[in-house]
Chimera marker file (.cmm) of the C-alpha trace (Angstrom):
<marker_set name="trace">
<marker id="1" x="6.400" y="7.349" z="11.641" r="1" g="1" b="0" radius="0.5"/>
<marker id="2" x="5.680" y="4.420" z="9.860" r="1" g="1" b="0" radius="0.5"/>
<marker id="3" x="5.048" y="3.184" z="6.223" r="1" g="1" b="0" radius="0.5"/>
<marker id="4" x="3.542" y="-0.532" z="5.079" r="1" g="1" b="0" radius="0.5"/>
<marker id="5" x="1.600" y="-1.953" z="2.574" r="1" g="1" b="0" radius="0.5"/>
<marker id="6" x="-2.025" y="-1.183" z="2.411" r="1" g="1" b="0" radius="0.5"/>
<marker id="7" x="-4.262" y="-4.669" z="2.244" r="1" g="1" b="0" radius="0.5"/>
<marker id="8" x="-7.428" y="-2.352" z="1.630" r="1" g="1" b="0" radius="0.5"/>
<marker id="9" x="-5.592" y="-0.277" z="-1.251" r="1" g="1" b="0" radius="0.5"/>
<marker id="10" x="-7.005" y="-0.061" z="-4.998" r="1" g="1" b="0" radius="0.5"/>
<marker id="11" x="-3.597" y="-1.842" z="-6.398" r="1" g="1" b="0" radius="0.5"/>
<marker id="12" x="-4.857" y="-5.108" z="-4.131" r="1" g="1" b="0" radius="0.5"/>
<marker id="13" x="-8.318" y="-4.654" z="-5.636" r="1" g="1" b="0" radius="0.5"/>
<marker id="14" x="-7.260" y="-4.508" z="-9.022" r="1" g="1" b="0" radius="0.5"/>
<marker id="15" x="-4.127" y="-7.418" z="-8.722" r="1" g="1" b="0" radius="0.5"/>
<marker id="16" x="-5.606" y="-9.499" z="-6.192" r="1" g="1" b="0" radius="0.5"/>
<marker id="17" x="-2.823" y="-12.563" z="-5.422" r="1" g="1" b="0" radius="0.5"/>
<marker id="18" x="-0.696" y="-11.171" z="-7.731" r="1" g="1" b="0" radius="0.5"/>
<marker id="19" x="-0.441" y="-7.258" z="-5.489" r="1" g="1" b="0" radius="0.5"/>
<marker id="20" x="2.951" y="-6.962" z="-4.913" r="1" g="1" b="0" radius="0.5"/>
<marker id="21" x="3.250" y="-7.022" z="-1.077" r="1" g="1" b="0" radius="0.5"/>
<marker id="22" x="1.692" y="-10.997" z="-1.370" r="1" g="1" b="0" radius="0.5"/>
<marker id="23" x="5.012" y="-11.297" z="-2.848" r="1" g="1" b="0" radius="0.5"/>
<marker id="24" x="6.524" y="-13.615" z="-0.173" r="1" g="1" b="0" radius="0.5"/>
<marker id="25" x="8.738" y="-13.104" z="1.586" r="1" g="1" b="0" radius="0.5"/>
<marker id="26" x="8.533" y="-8.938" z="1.474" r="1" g="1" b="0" radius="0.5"/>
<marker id="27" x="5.950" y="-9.356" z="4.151" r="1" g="1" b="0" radius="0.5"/>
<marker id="28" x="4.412" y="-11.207" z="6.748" r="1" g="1" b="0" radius="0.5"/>
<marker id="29" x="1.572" y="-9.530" z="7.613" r="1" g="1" b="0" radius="0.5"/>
<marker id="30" x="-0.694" y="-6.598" z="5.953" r="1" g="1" b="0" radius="0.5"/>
<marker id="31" x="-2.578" y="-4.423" z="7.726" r="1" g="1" b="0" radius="0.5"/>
<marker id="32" x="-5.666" y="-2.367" z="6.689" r="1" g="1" b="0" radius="0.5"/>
<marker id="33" x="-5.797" y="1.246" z="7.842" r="1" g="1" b="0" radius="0.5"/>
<marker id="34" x="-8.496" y="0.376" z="10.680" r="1" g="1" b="0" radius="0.5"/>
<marker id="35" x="-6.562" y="-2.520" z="11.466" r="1" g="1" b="0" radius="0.5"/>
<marker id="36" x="-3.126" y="-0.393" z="12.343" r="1" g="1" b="0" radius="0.5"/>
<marker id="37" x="-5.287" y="1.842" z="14.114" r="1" g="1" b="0" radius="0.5"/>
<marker id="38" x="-6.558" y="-0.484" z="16.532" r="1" g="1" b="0" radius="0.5"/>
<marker id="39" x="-3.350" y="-2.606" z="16.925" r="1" g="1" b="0" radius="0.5"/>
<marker id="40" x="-1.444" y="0.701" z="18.127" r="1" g="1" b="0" radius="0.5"/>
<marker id="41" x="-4.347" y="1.359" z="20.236" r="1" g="1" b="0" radius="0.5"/>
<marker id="42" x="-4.199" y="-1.974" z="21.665" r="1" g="1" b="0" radius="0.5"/>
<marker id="43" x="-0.056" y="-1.733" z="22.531" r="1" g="1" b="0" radius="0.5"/>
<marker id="44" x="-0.530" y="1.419" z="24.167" r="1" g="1" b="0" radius="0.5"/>
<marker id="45" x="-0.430" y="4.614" z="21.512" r="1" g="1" b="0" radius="0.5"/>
<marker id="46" x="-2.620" y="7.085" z="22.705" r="1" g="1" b="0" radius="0.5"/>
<marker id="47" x="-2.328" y="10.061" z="19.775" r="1" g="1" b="0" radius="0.5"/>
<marker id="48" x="-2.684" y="8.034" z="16.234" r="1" g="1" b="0" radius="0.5"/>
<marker id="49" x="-2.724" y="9.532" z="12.819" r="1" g="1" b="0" radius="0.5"/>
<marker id="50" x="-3.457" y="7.174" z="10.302" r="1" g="1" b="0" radius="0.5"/>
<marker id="51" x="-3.868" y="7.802" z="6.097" r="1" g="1" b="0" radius="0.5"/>
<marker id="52" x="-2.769" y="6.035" z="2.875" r="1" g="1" b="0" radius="0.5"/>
<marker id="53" x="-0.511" y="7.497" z="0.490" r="1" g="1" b="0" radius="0.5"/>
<marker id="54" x="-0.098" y="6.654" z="-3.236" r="1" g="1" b="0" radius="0.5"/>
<marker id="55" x="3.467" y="7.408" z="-3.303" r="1" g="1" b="0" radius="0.5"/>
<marker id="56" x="4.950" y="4.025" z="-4.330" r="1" g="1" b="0" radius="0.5"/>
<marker id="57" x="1.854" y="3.215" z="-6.683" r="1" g="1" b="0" radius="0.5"/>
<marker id="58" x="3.908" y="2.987" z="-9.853" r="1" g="1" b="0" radius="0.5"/>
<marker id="59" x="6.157" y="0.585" z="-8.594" r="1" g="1" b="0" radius="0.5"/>
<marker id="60" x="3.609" y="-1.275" z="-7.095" r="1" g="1" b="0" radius="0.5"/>
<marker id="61" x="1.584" y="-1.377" z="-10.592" r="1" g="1" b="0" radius="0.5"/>
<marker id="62" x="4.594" y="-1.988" z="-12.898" r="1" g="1" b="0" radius="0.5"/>
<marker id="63" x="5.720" y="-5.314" z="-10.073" r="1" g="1" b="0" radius="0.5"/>
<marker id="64" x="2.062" y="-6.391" z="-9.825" r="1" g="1" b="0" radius="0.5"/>
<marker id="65" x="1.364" y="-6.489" z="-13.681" r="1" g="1" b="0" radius="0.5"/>
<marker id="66" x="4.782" y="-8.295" z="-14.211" r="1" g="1" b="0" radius="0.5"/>
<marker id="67" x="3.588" y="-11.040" z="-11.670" r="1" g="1" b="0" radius="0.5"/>
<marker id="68" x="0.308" y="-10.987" z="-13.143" r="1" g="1" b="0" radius="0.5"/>
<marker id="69" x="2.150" y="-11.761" z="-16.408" r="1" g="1" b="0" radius="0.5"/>
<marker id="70" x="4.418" y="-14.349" z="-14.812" r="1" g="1" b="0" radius="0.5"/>
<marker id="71" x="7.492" y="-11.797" z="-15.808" r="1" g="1" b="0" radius="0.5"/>
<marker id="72" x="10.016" y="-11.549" z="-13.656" r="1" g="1" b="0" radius="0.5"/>
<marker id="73" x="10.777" y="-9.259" z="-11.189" r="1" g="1" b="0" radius="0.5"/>
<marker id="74" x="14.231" y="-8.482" z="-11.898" r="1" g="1" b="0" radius="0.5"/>
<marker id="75" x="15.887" y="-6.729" z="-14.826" r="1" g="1" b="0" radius="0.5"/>
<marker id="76" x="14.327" y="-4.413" z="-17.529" r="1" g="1" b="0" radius="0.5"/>
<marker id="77" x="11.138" y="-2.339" z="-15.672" r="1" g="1" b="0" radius="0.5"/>
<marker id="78" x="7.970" y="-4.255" z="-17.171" r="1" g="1" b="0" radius="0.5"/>
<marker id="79" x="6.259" y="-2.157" z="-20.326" r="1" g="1" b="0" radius="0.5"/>
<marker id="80" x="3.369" y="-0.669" z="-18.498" r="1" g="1" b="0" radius="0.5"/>
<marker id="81" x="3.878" y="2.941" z="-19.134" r="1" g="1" b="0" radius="0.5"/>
<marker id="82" x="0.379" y="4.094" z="-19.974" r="1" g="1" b="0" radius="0.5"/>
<marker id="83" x="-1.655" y="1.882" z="-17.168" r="1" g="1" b="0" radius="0.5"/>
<marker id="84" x="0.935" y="3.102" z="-14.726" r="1" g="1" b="0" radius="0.5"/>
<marker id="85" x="-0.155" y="6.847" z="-14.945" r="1" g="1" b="0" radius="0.5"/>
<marker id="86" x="-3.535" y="6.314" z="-15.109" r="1" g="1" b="0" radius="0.5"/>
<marker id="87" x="-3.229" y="3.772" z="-12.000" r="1" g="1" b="0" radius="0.5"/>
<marker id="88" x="-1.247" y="6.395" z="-10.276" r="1" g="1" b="0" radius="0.5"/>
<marker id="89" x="-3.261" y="10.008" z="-10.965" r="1" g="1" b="0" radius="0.5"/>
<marker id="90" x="-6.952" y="7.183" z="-10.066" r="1" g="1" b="0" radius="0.5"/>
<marker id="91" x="-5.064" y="6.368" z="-6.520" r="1" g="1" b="0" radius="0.5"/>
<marker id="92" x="-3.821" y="9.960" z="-6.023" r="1" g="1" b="0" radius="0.5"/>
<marker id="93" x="-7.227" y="11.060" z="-6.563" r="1" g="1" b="0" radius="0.5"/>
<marker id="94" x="-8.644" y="8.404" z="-4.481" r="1" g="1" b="0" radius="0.5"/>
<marker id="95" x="-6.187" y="9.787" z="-1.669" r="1" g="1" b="0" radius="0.5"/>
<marker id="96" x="-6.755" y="13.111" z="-1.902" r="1" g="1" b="0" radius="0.5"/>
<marker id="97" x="-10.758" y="12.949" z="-1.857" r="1" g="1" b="0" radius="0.5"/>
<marker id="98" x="-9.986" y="10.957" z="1.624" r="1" g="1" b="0" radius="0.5"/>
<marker id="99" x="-10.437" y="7.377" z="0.351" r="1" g="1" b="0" radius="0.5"/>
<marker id="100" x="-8.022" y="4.831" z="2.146" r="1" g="1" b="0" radius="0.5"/>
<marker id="101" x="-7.124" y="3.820" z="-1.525" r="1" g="1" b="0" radius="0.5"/>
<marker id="102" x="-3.621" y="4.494" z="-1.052" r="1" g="1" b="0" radius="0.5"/>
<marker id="103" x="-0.868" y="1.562" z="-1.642" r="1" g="1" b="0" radius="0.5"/>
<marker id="104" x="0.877" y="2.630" z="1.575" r="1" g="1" b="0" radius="0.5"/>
<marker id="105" x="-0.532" y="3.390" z="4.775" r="1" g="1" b="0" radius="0.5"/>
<marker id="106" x="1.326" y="6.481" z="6.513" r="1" g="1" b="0" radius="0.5"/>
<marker id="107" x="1.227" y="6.068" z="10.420" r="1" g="1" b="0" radius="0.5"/>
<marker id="108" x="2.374" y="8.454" z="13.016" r="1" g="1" b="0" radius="0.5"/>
<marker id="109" x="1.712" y="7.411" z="16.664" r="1" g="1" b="0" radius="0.5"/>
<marker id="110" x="2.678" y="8.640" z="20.249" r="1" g="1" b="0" radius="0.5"/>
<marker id="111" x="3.383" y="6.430" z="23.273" r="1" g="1" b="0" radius="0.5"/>
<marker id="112" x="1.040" y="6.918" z="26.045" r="1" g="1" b="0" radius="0.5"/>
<marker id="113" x="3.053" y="8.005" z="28.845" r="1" g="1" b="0" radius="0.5"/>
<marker id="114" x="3.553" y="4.838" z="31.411" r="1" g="1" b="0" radius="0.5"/>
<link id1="1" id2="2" r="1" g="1" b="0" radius="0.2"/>
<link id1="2" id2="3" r="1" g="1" b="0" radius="0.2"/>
<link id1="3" id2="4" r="1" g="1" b="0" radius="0.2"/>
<link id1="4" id2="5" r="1" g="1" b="0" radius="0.2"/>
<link id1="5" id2="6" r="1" g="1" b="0" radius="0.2"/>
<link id1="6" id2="7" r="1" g="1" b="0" radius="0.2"/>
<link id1="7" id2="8" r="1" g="1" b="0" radius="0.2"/>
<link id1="8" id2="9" r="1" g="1" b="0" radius="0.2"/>
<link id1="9" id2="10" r="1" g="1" b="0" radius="0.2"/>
<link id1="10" id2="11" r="1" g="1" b="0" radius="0.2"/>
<link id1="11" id2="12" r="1" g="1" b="0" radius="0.2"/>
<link id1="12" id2="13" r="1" g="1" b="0" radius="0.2"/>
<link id1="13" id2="14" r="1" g="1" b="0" radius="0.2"/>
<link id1="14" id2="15" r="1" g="1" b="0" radius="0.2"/>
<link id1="15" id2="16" r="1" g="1" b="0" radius="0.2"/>
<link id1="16" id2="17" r="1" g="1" b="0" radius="0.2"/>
<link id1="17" id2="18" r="1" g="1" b="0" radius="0.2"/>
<link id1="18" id2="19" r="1" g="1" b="0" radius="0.2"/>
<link id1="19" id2="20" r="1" g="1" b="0" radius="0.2"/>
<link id1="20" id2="21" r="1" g="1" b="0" radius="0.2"/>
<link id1="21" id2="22" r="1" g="1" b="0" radius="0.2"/>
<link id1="22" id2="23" r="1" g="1" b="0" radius="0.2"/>
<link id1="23" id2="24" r="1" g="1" b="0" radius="0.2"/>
<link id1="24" id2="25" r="1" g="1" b="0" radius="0.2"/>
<link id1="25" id2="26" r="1" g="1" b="0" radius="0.2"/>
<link id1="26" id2="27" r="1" g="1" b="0" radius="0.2"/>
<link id1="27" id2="28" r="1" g="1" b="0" radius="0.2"/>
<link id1="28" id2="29" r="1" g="1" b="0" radius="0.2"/>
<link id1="29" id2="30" r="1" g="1" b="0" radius="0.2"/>
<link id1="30" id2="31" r="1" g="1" b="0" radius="0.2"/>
<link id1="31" id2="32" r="1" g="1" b="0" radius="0.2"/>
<link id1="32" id2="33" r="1" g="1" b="0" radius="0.2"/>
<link id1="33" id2="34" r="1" g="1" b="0" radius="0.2"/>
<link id1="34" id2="35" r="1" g="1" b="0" radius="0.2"/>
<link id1="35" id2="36" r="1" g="1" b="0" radius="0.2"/>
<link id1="36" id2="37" r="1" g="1" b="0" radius="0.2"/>
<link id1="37" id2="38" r="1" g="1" b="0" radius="0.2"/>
<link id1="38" id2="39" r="1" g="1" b="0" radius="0.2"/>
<link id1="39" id2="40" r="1" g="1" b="0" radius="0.2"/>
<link id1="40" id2="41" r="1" g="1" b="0" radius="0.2"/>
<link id1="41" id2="42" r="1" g="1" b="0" radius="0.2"/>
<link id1="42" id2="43" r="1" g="1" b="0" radius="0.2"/>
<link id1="43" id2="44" r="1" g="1" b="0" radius="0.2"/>
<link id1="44" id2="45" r="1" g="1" b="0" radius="0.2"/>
<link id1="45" id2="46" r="1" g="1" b="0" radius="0.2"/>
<link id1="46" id2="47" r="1" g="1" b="0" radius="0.2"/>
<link id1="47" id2="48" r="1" g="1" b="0" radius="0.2"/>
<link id1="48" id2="49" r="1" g="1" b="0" radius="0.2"/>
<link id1="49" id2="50" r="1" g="1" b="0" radius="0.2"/>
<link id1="50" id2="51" r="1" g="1" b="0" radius="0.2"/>
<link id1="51" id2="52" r="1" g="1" b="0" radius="0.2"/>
<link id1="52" id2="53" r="1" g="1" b="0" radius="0.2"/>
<link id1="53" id2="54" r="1" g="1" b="0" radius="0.2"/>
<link id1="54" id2="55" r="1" g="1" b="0" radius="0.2"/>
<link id1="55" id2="56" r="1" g="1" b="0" radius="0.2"/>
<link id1="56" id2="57" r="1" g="1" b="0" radius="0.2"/>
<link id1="57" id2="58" r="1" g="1" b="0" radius="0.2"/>
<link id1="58" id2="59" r="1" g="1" b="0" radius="0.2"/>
<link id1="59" id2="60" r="1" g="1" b="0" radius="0.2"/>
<link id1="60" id2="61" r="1" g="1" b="0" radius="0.2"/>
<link id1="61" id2="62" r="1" g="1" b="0" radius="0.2"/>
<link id1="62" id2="63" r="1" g="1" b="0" radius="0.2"/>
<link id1="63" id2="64" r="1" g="1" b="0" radius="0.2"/>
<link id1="64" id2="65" r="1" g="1" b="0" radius="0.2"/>
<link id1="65" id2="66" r="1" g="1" b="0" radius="0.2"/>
<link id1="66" id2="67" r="1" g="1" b="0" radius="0.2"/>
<link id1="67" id2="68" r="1" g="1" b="0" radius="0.2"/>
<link id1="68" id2="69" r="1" g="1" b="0" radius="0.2"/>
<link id1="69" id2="70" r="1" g="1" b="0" radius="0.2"/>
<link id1="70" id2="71" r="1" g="1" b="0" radius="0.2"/>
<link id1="71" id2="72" r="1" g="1" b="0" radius="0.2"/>
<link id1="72" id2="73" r="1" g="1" b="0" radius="0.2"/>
<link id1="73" id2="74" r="1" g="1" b="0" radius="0.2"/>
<link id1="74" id2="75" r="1" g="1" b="0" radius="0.2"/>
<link id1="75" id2="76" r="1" g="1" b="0" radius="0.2"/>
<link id1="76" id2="77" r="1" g="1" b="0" radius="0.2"/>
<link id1="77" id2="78" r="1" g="1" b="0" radius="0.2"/>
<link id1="78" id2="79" r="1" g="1" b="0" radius="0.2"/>
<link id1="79" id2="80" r="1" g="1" b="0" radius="0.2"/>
<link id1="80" id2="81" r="1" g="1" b="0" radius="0.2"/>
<link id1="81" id2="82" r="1" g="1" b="0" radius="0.2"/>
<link id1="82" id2="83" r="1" g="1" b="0" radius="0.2"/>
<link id1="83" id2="84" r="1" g="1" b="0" radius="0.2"/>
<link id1="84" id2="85" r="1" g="1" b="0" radius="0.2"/>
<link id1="85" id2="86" r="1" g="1" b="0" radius="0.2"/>
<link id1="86" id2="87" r="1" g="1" b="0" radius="0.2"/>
<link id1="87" id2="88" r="1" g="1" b="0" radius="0.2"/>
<link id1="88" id2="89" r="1" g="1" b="0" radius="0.2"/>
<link id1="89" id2="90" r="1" g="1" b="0" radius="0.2"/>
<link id1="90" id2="91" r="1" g="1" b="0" radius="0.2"/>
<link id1="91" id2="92" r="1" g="1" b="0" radius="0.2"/>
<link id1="92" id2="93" r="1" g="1" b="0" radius="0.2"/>
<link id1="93" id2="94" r="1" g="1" b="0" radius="0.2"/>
<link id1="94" id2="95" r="1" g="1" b="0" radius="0.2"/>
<link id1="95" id2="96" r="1" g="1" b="0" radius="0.2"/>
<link id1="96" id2="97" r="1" g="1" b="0" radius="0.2"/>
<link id1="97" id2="98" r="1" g="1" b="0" radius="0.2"/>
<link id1="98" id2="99" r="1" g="1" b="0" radius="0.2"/>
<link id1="99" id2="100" r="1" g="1" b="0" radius="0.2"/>
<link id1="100" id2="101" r="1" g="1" b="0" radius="0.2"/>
<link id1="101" id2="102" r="1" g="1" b="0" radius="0.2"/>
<link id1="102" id2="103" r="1" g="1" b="0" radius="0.2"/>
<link id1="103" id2="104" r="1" g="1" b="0" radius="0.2"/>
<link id1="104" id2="105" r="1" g="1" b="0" radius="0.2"/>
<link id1="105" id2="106" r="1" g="1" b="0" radius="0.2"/>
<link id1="106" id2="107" r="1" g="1" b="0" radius="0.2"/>
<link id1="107" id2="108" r="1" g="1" b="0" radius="0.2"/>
<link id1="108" id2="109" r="1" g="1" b="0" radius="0.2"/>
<link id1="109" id2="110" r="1" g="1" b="0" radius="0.2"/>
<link id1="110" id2="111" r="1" g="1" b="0" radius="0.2"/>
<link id1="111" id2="112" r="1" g="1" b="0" radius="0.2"/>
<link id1="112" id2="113" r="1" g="1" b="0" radius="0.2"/>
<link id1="113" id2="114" r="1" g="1" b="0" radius="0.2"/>
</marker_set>
Protein backbone atom coordinates (compact mmCIF):
# COMPACT_ATOMS: atom_id res chain seq x y z
CA UNK A 1 0.00 0.00 0.00
CA UNK A 2 1.00 3.27 -0.77
CA UNK A 3 0.01 6.97 -0.05
CA UNK A 4 1.44 10.35 -2.02
CA UNK A 5 0.37 13.52 -2.96
CA UNK A 6 -2.19 13.88 -5.62
CA UNK A 7 -0.90 16.50 -8.56
CA UNK A 8 -4.54 16.20 -10.12
CA UNK A 9 -6.31 16.88 -6.60
CA UNK A 10 -8.82 19.94 -5.99
CA UNK A 11 -6.30 21.45 -3.14
CA UNK A 12 -3.62 21.86 -6.30
CA UNK A 13 -6.43 23.42 -8.32
CA UNK A 14 -7.42 25.78 -5.86
CA UNK A 15 -3.50 26.68 -4.39
CA UNK A 16 -1.69 26.22 -7.46
CA UNK A 17 2.36 26.91 -6.54
CA UNK A 18 1.49 27.49 -3.27
CA UNK A 19 -0.28 23.36 -2.76
CA UNK A 20 1.56 22.10 -0.13
CA UNK A 21 3.40 19.08 -1.64
CA UNK A 22 5.35 21.96 -4.13
CA UNK A 23 6.71 22.67 -0.82
CA UNK A 24 10.35 21.67 -1.56
CA UNK A 25 11.90 19.57 -0.36
CA UNK A 26 8.70 17.22 0.92
CA UNK A 27 8.77 15.87 -2.57
CA UNK A 28 10.42 15.23 -5.64
CA UNK A 29 8.05 14.09 -7.82
CA UNK A 30 3.99 14.07 -7.95
CA UNK A 31 2.16 11.75 -9.58
CA UNK A 32 -1.43 11.92 -10.97
CA UNK A 33 -3.65 8.90 -10.39
CA UNK A 34 -3.24 7.71 -14.20
CA UNK A 35 0.24 8.45 -13.93
CA UNK A 36 0.89 5.85 -10.78
CA UNK A 37 -1.14 3.55 -12.62
CA UNK A 38 0.92 3.28 -15.54
CA UNK A 39 4.34 3.63 -13.79
CA UNK A 40 3.45 0.36 -11.65
CA UNK A 41 2.33 -1.13 -14.78
CA UNK A 42 5.45 -0.30 -16.43
CA UNK A 43 7.85 -1.90 -13.32
CA UNK A 44 5.99 -4.96 -13.40
CA UNK A 45 2.58 -4.80 -11.04
CA UNK A 46 0.12 -6.79 -12.56
CA UNK A 47 -3.16 -6.32 -9.99
CA UNK A 48 -3.37 -2.28 -9.35
CA UNK A 49 -5.95 -0.49 -7.33
CA UNK A 50 -5.69 3.01 -7.58
CA UNK A 51 -8.16 6.00 -5.80
CA UNK A 52 -7.66 9.37 -4.03
CA UNK A 53 -8.55 9.94 -0.59
CA UNK A 54 -9.30 13.27 1.16
CA UNK A 55 -7.99 12.20 4.39
CA UNK A 56 -5.16 14.74 4.94
CA UNK A 57 -7.22 17.64 3.19
CA UNK A 58 -7.32 19.87 6.24
CA UNK A 59 -3.82 19.89 6.72
CA UNK A 60 -3.18 20.30 3.32
CA UNK A 61 -5.68 23.48 3.20
CA UNK A 62 -4.61 25.08 6.53
CA UNK A 63 -0.38 24.63 5.06
CA UNK A 64 -1.43 25.77 1.56
CA UNK A 65 -3.38 28.97 2.71
CA UNK A 66 -0.46 29.81 5.16
CA UNK A 67 1.99 29.68 2.10
CA UNK A 68 -0.42 31.42 0.08
CA UNK A 69 -0.27 34.09 2.82
CA UNK A 70 3.51 33.95 3.10
CA UNK A 71 2.86 32.63 6.95
CA UNK A 72 4.94 30.32 8.14
CA UNK A 73 4.72 26.89 8.41
CA UNK A 74 5.69 26.33 11.85
CA UNK A 75 4.04 27.27 15.13
CA UNK A 76 0.36 28.30 15.85
CA UNK A 77 -2.06 26.22 13.07
CA UNK A 78 -2.98 29.13 10.49
CA UNK A 79 -6.77 30.67 11.22
CA UNK A 80 -8.62 28.90 8.50
CA UNK A 81 -11.26 27.16 10.42
CA UNK A 82 -14.32 27.79 8.30
CA UNK A 83 -12.59 27.29 4.61
CA UNK A 84 -11.06 24.17 6.04
CA UNK A 85 -14.47 22.32 6.50
CA UNK A 86 -15.95 23.41 3.61
CA UNK A 87 -12.60 22.43 1.59
CA UNK A 88 -12.73 19.15 3.33
CA UNK A 89 -16.74 17.92 3.19
CA UNK A 90 -16.25 19.59 -1.21
CA UNK A 91 -13.14 16.95 -1.54
CA UNK A 92 -14.89 14.19 0.47
CA UNK A 93 -17.74 14.60 -1.73
CA UNK A 94 -15.66 14.82 -4.74
CA UNK A 95 -14.16 11.34 -3.52
CA UNK A 96 -17.00 9.65 -2.77
CA UNK A 97 -18.99 10.47 -6.15
CA UNK A 98 -15.64 8.78 -7.76
CA UNK A 99 -13.80 11.99 -8.76
CA UNK A 100 -9.89 11.64 -8.43
CA UNK A 101 -10.24 14.95 -6.36
CA UNK A 102 -8.67 13.51 -3.46
CA UNK A 103 -5.31 15.20 -1.90
CA UNK A 104 -3.79 11.72 -1.57
CA UNK A 105 -3.73 9.03 -3.93
CA UNK A 106 -4.26 5.48 -2.15
CA UNK A 107 -2.34 2.69 -4.14
CA UNK A 108 -2.36 -0.97 -3.58
CA UNK A 109 -0.40 -3.08 -6.13
CA UNK A 110 0.75 -6.79 -6.55
CA UNK A 111 4.03 -7.98 -8.08
CA UNK A 112 3.61 -9.99 -11.11
CA UNK A 113 5.08 -13.21 -10.36
CA UNK A 114 8.76 -13.43 -12.17
Amino acid sequence: MLYTPNVSSLGRKVFGRYWLPFDPPRHVGVFSPKAMRRALSIAGFGKVSVRTVAYQARLYFDSSSALKAGMRLHGAPAPFAAGRSLFYAAESAACAAGFNWGEEILTVAVKRPA
